[in-house]
Each structure stands twice: as C-alpha cells, then as structure tokens.
Backbone as JSON Lines, residues from 0, in Angstrom:
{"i":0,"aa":"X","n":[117.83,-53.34,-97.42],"ca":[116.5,-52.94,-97.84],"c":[116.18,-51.6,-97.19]}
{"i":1,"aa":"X","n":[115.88,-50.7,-97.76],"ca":[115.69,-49.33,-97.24],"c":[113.86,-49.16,-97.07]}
{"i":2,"aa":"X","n":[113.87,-48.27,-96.01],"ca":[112.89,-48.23,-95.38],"c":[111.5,-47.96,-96.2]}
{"i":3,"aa":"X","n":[111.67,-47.69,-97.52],"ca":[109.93,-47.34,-98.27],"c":[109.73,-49.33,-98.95]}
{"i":4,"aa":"X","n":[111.16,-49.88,-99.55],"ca":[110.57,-51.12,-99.62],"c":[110.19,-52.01,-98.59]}
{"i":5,"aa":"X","n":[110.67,-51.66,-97.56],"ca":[109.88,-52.67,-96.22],"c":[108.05,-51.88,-96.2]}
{"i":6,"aa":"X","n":[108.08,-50.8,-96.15],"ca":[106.55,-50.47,-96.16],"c":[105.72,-51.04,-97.43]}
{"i":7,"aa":"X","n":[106.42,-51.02,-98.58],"ca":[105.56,-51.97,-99.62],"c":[106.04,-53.48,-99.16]}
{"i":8,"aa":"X","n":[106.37,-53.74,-98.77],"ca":[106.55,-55.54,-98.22],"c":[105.04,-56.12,-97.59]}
{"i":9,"aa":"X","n":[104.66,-55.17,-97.02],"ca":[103.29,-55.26,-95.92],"c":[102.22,-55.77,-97.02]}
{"i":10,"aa":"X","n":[101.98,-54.52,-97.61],"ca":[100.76,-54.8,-98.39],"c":[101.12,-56.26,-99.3]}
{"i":11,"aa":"X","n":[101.89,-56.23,-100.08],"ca":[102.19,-57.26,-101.1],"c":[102.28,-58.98,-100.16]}
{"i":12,"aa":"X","n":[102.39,-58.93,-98.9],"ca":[102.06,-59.69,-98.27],"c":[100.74,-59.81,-97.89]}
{"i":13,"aa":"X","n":[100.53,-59.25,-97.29],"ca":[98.29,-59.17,-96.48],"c":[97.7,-59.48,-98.0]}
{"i":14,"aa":"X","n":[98.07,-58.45,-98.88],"ca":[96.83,-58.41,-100.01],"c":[96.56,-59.66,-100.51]}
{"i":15,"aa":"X","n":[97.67,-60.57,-100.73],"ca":[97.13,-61.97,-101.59],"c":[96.3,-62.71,-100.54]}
{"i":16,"aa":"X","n":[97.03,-62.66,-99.61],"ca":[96.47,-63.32,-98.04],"c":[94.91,-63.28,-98.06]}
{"i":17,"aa":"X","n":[94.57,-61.91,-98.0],"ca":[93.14,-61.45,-97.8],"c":[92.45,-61.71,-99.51]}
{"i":18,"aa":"X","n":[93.14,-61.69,-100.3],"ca":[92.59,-61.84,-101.23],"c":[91.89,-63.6,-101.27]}
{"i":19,"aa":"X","n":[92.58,-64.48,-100.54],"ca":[92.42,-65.58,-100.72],"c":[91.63,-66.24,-99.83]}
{"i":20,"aa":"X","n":[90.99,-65.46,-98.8],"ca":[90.36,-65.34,-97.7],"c":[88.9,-65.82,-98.56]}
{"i":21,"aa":"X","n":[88.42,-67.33,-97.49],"ca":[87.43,-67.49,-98.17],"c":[86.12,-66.89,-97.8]}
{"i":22,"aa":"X","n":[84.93,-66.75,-98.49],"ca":[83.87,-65.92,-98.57],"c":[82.88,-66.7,-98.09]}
{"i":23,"aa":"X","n":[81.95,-66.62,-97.69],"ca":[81.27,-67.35,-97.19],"c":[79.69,-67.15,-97.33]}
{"i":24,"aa":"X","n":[79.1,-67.98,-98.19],"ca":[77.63,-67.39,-98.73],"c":[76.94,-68.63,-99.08]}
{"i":25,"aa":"X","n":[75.92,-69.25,-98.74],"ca":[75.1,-70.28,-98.8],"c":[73.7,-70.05,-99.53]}
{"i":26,"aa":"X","n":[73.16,-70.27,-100.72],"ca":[72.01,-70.62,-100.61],"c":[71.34,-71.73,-100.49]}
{"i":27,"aa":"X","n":[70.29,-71.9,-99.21],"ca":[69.89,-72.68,-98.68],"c":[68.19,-72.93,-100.18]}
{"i":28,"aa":"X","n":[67.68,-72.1,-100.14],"ca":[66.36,-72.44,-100.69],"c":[66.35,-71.2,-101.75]}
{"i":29,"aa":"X","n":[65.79,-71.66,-102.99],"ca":[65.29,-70.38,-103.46],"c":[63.51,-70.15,-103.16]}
{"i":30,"aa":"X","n":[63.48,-68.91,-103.67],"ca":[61.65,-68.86,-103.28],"c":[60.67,-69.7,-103.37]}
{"i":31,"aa":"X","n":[60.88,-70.44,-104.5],"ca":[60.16,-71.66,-105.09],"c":[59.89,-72.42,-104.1]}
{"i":32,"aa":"X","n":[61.16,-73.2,-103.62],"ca":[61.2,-74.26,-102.98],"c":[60.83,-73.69,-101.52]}
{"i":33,"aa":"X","n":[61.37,-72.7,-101.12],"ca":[60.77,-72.25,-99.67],"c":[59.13,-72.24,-99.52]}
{"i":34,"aa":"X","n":[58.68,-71.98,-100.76],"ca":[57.42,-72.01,-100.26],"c":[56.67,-73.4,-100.5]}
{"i":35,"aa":"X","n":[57.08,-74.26,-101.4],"ca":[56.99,-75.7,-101.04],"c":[56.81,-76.57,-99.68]}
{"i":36,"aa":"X","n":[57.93,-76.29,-99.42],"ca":[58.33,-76.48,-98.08],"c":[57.29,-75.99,-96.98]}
{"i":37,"aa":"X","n":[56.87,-74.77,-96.9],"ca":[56.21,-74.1,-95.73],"c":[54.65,-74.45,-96.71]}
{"i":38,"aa":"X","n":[54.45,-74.29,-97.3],"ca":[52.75,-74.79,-97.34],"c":[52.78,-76.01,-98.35]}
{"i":39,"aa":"X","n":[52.83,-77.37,-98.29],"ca":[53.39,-78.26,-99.5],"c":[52.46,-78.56,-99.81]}
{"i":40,"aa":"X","n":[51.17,-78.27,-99.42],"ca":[50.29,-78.77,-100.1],"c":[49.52,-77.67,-100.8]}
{"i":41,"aa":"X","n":[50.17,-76.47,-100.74],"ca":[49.21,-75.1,-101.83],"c":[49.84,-75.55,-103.41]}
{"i":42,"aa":"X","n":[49.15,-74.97,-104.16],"ca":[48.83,-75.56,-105.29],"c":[49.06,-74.32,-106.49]}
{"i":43,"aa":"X","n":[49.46,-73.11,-105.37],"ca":[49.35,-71.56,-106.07],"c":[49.73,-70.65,-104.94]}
{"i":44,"aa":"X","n":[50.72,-69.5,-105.7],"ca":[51.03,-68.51,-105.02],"c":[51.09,-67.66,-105.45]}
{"i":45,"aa":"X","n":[49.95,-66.64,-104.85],"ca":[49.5,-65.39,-105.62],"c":[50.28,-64.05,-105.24]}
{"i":46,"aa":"X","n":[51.06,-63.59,-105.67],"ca":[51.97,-62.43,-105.17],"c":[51.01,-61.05,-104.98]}
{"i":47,"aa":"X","n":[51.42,-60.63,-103.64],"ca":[50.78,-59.42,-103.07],"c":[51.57,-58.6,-102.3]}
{"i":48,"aa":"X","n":[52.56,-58.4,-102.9],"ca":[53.39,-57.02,-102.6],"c":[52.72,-55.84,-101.98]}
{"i":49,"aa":"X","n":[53.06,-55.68,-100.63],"ca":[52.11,-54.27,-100.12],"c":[53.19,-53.21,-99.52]}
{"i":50,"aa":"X","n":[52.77,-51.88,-100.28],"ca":[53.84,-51.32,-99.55],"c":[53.24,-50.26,-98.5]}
{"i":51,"aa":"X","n":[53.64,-50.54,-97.11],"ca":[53.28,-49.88,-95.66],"c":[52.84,-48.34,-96.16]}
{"i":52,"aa":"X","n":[51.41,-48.03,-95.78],"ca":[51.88,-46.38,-95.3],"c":[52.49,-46.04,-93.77]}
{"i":53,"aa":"X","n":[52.41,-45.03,-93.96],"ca":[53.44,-44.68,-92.81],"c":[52.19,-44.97,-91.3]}
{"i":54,"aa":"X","n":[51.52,-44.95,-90.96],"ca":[50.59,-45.57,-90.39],"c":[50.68,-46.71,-90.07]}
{"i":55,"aa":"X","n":[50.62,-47.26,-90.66],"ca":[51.02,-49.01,-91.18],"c":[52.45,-49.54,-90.16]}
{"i":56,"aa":"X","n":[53.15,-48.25,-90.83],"ca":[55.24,-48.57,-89.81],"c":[54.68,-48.3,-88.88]}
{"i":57,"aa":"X","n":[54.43,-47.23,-88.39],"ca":[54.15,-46.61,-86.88],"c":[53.69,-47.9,-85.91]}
{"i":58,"aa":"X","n":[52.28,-48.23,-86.45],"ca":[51.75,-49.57,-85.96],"c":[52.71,-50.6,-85.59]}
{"i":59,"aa":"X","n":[53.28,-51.52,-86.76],"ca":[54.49,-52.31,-86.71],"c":[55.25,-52.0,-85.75]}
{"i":60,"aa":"X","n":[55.91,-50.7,-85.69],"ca":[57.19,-50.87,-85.16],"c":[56.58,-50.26,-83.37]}
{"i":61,"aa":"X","n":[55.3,-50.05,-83.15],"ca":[54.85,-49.67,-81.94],"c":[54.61,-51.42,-81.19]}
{"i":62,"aa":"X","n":[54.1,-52.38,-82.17],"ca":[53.11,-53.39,-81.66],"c":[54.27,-54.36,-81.43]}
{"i":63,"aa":"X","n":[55.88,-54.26,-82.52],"ca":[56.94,-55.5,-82.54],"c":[58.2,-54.21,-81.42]}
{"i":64,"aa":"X","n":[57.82,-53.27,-81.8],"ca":[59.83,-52.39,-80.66],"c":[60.67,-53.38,-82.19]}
{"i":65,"aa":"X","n":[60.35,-53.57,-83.14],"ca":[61.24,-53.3,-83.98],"c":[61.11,-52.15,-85.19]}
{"i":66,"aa":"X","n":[61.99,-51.9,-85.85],"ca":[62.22,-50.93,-86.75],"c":[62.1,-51.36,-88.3]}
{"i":67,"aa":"X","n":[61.04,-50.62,-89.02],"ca":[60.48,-51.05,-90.29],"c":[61.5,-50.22,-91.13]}
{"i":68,"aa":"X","n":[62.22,-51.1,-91.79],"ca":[63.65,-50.54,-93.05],"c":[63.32,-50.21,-94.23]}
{"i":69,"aa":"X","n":[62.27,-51.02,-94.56],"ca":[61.22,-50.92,-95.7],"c":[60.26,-50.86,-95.46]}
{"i":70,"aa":"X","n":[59.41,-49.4,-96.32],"ca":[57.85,-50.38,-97.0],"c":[57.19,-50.88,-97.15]}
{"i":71,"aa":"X","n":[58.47,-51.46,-98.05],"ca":[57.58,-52.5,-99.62],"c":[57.92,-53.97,-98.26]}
{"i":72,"aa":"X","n":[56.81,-55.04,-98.73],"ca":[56.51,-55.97,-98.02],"c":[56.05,-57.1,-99.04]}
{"i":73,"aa":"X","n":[57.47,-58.18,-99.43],"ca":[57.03,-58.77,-99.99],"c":[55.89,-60.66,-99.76]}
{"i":74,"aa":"X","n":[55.02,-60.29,-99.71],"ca":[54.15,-61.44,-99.54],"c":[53.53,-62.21,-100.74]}
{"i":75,"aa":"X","n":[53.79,-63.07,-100.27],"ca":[52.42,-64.35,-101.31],"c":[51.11,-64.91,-100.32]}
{"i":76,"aa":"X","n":[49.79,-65.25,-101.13],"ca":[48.99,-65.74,-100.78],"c":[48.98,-66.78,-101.14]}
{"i":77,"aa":"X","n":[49.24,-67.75,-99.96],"ca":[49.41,-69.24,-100.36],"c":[47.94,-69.39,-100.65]}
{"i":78,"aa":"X","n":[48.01,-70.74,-101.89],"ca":[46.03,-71.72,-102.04],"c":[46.41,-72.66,-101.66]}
{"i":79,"aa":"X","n":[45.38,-73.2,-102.05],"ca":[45.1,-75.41,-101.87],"c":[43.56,-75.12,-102.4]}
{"i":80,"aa":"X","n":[43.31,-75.54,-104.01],"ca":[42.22,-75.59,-104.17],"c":[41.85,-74.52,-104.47]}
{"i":81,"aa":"X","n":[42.5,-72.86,-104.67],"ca":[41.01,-72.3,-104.89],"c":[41.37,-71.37,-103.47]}
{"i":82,"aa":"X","n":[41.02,-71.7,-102.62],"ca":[40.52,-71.15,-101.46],"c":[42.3,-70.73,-100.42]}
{"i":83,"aa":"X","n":[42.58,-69.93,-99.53],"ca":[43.89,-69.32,-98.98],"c":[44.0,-70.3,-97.8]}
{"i":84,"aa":"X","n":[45.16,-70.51,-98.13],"ca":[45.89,-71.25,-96.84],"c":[46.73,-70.51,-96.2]}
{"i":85,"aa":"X","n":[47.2,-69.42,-96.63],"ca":[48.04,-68.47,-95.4],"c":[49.17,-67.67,-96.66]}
{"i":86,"aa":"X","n":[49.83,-67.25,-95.59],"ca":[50.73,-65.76,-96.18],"c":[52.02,-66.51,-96.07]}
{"i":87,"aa":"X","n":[53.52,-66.34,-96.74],"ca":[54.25,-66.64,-97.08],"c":[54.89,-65.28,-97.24]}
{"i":88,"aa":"X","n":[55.76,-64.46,-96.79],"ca":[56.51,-63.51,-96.12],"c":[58.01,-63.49,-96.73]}
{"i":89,"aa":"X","n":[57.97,-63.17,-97.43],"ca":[59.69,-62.86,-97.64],"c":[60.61,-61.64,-97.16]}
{"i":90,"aa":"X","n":[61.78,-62.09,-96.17],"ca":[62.1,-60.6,-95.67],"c":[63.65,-60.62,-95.5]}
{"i":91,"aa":"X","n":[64.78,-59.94,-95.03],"ca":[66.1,-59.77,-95.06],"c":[66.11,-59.13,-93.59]}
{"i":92,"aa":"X","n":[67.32,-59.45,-92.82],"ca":[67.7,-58.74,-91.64],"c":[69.24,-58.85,-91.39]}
{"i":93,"aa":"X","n":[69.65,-58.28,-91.21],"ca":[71.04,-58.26,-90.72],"c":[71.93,-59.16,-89.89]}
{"i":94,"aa":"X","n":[72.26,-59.9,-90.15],"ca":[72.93,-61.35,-89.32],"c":[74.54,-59.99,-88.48]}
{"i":95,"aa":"X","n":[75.42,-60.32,-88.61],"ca":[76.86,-59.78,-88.02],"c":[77.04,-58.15,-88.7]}
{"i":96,"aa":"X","n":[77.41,-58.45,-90.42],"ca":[77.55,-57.57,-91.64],"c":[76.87,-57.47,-92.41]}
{"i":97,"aa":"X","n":[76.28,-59.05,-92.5],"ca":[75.42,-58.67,-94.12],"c":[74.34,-59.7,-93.97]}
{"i":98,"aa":"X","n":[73.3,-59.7,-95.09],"ca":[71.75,-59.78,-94.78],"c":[71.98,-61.09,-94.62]}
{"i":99,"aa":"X","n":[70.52,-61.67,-94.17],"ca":[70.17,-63.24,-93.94],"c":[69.11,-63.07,-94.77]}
{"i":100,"aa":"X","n":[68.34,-63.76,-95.54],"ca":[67.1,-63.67,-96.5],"c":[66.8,-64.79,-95.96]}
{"i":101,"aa":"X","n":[65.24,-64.76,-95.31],"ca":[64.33,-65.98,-94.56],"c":[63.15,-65.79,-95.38]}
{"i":102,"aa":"X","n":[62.25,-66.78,-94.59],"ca":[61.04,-66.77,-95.06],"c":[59.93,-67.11,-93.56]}
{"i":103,"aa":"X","n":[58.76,-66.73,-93.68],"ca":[57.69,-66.53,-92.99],"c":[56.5,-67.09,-92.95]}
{"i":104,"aa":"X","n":[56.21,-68.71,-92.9],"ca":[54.82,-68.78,-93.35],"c":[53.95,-68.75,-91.94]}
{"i":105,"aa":"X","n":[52.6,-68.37,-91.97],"ca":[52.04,-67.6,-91.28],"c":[50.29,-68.32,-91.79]}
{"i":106,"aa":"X","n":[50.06,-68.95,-90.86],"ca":[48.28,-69.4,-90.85],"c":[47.19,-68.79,-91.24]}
{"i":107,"aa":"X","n":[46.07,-68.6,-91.36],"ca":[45.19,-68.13,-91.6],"c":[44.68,-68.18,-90.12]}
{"i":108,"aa":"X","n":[44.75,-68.49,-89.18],"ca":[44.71,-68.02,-87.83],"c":[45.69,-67.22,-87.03]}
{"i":109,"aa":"X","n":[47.13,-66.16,-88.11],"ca":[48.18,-65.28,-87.95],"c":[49.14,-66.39,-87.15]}
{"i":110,"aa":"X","n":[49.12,-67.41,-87.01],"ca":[50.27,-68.09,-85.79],"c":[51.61,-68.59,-87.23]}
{"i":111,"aa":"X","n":[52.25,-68.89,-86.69],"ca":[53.67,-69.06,-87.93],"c":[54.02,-70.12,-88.0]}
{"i":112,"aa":"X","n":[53.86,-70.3,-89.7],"ca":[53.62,-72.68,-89.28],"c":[54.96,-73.15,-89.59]}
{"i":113,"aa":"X","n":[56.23,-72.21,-90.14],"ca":[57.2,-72.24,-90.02],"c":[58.59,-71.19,-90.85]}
{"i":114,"aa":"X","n":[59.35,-71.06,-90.27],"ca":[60.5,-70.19,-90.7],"c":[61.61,-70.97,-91.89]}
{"i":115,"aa":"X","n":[62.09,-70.9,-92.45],"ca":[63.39,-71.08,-93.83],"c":[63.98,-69.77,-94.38]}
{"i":116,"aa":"X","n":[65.76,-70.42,-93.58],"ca":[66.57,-69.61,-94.11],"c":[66.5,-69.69,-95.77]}
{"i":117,"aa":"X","n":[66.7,-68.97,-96.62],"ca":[67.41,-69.3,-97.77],"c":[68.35,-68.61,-98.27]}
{"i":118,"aa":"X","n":[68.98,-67.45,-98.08],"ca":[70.34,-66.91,-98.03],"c":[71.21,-67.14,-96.65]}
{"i":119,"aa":"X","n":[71.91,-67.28,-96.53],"ca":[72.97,-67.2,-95.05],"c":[74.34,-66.46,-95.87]}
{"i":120,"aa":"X","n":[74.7,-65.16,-95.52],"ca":[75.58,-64.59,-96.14],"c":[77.24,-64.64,-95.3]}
{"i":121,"aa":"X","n":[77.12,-64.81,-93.81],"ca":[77.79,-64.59,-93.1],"c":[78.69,-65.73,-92.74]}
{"i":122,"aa":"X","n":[80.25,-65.42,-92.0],"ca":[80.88,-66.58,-91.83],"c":[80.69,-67.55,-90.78]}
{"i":123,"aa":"X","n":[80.2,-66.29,-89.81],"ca":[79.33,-66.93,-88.54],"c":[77.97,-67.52,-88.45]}
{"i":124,"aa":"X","n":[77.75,-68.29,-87.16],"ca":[76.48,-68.43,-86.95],"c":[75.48,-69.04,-87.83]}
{"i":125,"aa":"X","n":[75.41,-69.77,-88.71],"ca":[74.71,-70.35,-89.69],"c":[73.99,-71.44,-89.29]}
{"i":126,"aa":"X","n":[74.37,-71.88,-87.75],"ca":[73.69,-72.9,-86.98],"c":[72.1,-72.27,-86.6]}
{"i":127,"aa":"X","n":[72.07,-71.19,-87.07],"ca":[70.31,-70.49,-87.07],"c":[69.35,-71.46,-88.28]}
{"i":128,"aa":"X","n":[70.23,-72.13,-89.56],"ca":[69.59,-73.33,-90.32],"c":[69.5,-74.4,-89.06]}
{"i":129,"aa":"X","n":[69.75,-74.48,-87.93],"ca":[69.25,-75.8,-87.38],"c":[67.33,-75.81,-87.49]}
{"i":130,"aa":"X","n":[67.01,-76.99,-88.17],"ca":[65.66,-77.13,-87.66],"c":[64.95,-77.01,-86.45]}
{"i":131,"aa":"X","n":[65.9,-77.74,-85.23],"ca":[65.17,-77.27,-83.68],"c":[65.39,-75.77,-83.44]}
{"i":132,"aa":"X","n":[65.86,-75.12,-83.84],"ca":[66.38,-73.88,-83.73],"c":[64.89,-73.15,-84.44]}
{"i":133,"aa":"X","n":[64.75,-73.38,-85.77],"ca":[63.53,-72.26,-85.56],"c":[62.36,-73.11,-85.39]}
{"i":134,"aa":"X","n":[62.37,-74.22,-85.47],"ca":[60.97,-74.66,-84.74],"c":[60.32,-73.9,-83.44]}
{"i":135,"aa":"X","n":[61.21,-73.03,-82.98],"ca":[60.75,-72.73,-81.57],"c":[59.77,-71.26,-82.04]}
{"i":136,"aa":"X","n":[59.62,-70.74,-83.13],"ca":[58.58,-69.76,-83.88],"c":[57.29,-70.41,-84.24]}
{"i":137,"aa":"X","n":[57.48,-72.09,-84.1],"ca":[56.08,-72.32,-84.61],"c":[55.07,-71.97,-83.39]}
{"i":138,"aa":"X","n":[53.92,-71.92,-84.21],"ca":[52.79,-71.33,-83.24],"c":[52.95,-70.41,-82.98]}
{"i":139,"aa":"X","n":[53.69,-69.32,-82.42],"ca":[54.21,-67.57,-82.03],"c":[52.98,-67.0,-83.06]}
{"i":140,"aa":"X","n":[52.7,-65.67,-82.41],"ca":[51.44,-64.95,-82.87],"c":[52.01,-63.76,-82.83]}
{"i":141,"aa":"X","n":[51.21,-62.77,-83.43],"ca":[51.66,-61.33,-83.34],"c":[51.22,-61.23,-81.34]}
{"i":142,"aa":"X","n":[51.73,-60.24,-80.7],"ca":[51.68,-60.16,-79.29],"c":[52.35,-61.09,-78.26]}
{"i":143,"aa":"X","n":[52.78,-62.52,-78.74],"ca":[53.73,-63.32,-77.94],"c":[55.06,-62.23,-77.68]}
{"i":144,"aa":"X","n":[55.93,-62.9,-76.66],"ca":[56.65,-62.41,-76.37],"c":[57.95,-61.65,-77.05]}
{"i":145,"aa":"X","n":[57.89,-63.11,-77.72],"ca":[59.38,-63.83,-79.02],"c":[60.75,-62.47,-78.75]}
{"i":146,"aa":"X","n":[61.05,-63.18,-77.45],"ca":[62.42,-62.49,-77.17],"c":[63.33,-63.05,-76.68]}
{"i":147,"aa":"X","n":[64.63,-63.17,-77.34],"ca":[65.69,-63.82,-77.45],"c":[66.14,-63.81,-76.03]}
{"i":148,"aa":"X","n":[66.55,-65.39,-75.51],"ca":[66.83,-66.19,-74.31],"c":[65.53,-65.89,-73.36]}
{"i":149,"aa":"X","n":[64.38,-65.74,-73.9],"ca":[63.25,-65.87,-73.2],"c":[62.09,-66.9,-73.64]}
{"i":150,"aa":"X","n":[61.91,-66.78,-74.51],"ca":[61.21,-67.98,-75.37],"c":[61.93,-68.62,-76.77]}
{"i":151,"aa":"X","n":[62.61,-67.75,-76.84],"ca":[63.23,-68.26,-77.93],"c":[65.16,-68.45,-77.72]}
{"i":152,"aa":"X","n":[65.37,-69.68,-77.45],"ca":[66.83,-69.91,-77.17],"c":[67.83,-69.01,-77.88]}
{"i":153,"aa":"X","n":[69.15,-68.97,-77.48],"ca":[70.05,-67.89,-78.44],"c":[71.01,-69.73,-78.47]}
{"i":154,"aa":"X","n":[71.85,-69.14,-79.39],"ca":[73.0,-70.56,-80.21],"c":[74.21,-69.42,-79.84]}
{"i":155,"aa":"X","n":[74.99,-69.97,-78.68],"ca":[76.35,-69.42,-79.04],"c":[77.04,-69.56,-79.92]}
{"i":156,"aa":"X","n":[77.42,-68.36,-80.41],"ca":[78.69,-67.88,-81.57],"c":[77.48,-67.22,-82.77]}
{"i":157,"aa":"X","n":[76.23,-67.49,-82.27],"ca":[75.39,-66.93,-83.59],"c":[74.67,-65.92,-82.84]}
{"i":158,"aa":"X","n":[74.5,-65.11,-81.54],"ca":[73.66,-64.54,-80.99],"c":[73.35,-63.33,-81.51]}
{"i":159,"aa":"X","n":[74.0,-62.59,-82.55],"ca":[73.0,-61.49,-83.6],"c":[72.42,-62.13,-84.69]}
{"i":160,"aa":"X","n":[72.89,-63.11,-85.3],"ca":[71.91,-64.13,-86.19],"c":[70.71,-64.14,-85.45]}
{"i":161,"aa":"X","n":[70.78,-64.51,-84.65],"ca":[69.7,-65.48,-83.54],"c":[68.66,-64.07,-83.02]}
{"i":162,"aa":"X","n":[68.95,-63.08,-82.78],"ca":[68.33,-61.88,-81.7],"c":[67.85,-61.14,-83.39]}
{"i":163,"aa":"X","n":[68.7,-61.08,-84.45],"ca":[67.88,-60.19,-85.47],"c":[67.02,-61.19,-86.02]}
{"i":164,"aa":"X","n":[66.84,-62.62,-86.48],"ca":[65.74,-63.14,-87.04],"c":[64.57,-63.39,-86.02]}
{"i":165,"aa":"X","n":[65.28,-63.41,-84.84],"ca":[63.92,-62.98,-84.11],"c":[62.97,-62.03,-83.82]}
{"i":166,"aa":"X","n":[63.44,-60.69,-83.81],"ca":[63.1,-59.41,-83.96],"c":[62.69,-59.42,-85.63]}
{"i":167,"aa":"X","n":[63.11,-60.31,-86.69],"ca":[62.89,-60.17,-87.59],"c":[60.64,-60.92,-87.67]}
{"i":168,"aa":"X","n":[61.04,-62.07,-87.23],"ca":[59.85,-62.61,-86.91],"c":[58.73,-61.81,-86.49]}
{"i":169,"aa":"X","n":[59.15,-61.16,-85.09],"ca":[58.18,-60.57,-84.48],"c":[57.52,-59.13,-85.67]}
{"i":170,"aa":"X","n":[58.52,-58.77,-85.97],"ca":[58.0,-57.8,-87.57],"c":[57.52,-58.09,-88.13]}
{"i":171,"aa":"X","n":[57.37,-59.26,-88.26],"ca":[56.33,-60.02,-89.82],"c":[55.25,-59.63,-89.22]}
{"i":172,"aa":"X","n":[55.07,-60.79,-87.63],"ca":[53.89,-60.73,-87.08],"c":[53.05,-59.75,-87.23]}
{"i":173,"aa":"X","n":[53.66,-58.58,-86.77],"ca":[53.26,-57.41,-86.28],"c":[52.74,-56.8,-87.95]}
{"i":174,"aa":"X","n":[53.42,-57.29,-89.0],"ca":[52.48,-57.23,-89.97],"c":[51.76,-57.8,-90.91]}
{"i":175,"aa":"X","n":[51.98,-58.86,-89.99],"ca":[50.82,-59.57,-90.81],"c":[49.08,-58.76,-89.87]}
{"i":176,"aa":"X","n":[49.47,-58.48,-89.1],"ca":[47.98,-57.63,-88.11],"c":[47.82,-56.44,-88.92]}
{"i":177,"aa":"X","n":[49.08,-55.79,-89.31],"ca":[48.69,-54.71,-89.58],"c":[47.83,-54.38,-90.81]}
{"i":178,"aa":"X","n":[48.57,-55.02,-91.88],"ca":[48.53,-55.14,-93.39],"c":[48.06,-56.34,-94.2]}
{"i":179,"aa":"X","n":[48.31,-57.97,-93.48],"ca":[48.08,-59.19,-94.41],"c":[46.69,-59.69,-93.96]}
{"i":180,"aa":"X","n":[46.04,-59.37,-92.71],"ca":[45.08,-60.19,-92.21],"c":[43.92,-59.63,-92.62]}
C-alpha cells in the first residue's frame, strides 16, 4: 500500500464513525405545555413581545453582570379569569455548544414560581431537567444573589448548563424590573 492510500484510509475510516455518532437533542415541553405547567390554572396567554431599548440592556445587564444577546424579549401575560397572574418568559442560553430553550414563570410580586427546560440540545449535563435542581429558583427575585455554588447548587458534569441557566434566570429577573413589571 503506498503512502497517499494509507492517508485516504484515515478519513474513510473516522467519517462513517463520526457519521454514526449519535446526536443528542431532547424536547422536553413545547410552549403550550410549558406554560400549562408554570401557571395551570391561567385560562389565557396574551403574547407581549418587547423589544429592549438600549437603556433597557444597559439596566439589565448593570442590575444581572449578565450580557443581553437580544432585544427582542419574548413574553406572555399569563390570566385566570380576566385579570394577570404573571409573566411567562421564554429565553435560550448556551449550555457547552449549543442553546438550552427554558422557560420563566415569574409572579405578579416579580419572585419566579418556576423554571422548564423544553429544548436540551447538548450531550452533556441534561440532569439541569432534575426537578430539585431548579426548584432552587423558586421564590429568587430580581436583586437575590442567584450565583452558582452559592445559592444555587452546581450538578457535576453539567456545571456550564448549570452557571448559564442561572445567569440566564438572573436576566429574566433583571427584566422583568426593567421592562415586564
């Protein structure tokens, strides 16, 4: 075998290999049901897309020390009856490589009545769907601490899962003060 077919040997080996390499992508909830879930007893969800002025980021990313990627800010106004039961937050953050798509519901007193993954894109770390895991956001307000292995536990093998949906959280917060309240 002369030396250019051993260099095509490589690829024609790896490529099927990697080709067969499995992918790893979960949807946990779609929007529907996420917001079921976080307010089950609203009855209506009124979409209120707001997109930040730059005022607006400045604020955010002064009040959370995180960094506003977007804008556009997609929210619903949860009902029950007629009358608002709270904000419902849809947002994306960066798990390892690629996004995590959560959700945000958020009181009419700004505290957060609970978090749902519903994308998990990554091969790692997906133990951030544990329920005790984000239970530890309920109640959190815009100005709490919410910093990873301080109030909010980290999950070994998931600790950028875990440190960006937290920093992801504290962003909502920070706008739900700025922009939803």
């Amino acid at each position: 075998m002369n030396d250019l077919n051993r260099w095509l040997l490589i690829p024609a080996v790896i490529l099927p290999a990697a080709a067969s390499a499995p992918a790893f992508a979960v949807q946990y909830l779609t929007v529907e049901q996420a917001q079921k879930v976080l307010f089950p007893a609203a009855d209506q969800f009124e979409a209120k897309p707001i997109v930040l002025s730059a005022a607006q980021r400045r604020a955010i990313e002064s009040a959370s020390g995180v960094r506003v990627r977007s804008p556009e800010v997609n929210a619903w106004r949860a009902r029950q009856g007629g009358r608002a039961s709270g904000w419902f937050v849809l947002d994306e953050v960066y798990g390892k490589h690629e996004f995590i798509t959560y959700a945000v519901a958020i009181g009419l007193d700004g505290a957060v009545k609970g978090v749902e993954i519903l994308d998990y894109r990554e091969t790692h770390g997906g133990e951030v769907q544990n329920p005790k895991w984000r239970a530890q956001f309920t109640g959190k307000k815009a100005g709490d601490t919410l910093k990873l292995d301080e109030d909010i536990k980290n999950i070994s093998g998931a600790t950028l899962s875990c440190k960006h949906l937290t920093d992801g959280v504290k962003r909502i917060l920070a706008t739900y003060e700025a922009a939803l309240k």
